[in-house]
matplotlib code that plots the C-alpha trace (Angstrom):
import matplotlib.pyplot as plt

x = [55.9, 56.2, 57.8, 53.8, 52.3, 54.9, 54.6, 51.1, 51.5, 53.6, 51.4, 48.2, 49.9, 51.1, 47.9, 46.0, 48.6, 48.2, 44.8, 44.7, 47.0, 45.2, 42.0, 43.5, 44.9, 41.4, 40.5, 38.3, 39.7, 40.1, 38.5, 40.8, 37.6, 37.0, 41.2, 40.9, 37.7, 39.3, 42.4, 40.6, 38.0, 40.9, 42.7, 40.1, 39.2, 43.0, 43.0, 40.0, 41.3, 44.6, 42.3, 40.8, 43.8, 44.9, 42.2, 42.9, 46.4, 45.7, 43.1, 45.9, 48.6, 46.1, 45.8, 49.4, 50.6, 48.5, 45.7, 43.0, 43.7, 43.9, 40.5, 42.8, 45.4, 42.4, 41.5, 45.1, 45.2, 41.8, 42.9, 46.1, 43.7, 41.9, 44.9, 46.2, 43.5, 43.0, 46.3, 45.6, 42.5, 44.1, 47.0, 44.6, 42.0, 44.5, 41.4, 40.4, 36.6, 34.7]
y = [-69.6, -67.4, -69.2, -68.6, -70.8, -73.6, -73.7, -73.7, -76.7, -78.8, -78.4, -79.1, -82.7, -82.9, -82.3, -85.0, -87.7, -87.0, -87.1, -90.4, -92.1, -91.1, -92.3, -95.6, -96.2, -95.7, -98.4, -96.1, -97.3, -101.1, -102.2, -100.6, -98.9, -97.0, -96.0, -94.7, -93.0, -91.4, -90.3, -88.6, -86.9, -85.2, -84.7, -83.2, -80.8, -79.5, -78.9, -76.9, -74.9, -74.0, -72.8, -70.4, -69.5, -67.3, -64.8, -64.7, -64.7, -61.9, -59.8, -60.0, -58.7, -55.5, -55.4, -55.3, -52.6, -50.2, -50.4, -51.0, -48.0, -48.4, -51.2, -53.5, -53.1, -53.7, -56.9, -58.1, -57.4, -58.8, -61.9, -62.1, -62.0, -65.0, -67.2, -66.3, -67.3, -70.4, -71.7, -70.7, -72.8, -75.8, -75.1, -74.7, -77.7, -79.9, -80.8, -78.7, -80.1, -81.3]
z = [13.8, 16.9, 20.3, 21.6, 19.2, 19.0, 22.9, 22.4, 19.8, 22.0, 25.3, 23.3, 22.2, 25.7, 27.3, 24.7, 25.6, 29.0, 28.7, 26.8, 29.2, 32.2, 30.4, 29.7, 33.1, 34.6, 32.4, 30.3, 27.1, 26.7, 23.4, 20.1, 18.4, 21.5, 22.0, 18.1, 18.7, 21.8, 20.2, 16.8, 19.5, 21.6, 18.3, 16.4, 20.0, 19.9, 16.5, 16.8, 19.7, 17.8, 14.6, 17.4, 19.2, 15.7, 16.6, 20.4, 19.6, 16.9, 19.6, 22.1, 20.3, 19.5, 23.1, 24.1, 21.1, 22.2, 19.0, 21.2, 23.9, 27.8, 27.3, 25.6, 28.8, 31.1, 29.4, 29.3, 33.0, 33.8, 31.6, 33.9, 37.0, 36.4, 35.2, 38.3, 39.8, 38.1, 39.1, 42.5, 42.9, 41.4, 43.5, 46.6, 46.1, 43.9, 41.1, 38.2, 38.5, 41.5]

ax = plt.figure().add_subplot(projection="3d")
ax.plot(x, y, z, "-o")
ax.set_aspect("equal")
plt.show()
């Protein structure tokens, strides 16, 4: 497995635990049935978003070596742009959803 996609691993089981916990703290998840039901949903949502990563991870490899031509250096640039601006936001208004 690359480095990418055993970061990607580990911040995808991160992000469900913190997700979880948070959820729990609020008091969202009190009875057991609903904690299990929780934990399989956000468990079955990261698994599905690694199955799709492989493409994007396979489209943005093309992208980076060239195979695509100067459009695949745009979209990697244009990708770049709005992480960046992303992170700025959240930085800025300190919530990802209002």
């Amino acid at each position: 497995m690359s480095s990418v996609v055993m970061l990607l691993f580990i911040g995808t089981i991160l992000g469900s635990t913190s997700l979880v916990s948070s959820a729990s703290k609020a008091g969202f998840l009190n009875g057991a049935l609903t904690r299990s039901v929780a934990g399989g949903s956000v468990s079955f949502a990261s698994s599905t978003f690694l199955v799709g990563y492989t493409n994007l991870d396979s489209y943005l490899s093309a992208c980076a070596n060239g195979s695509l031509g100067f459009s695949g250096f745009i979209f990697i640039g244009g990708l770049i742009a709005l992480i960046l601006t992303w992170v700025s936001n959240l930085y800025q208004y300190e919530v990802a959803v209002k």
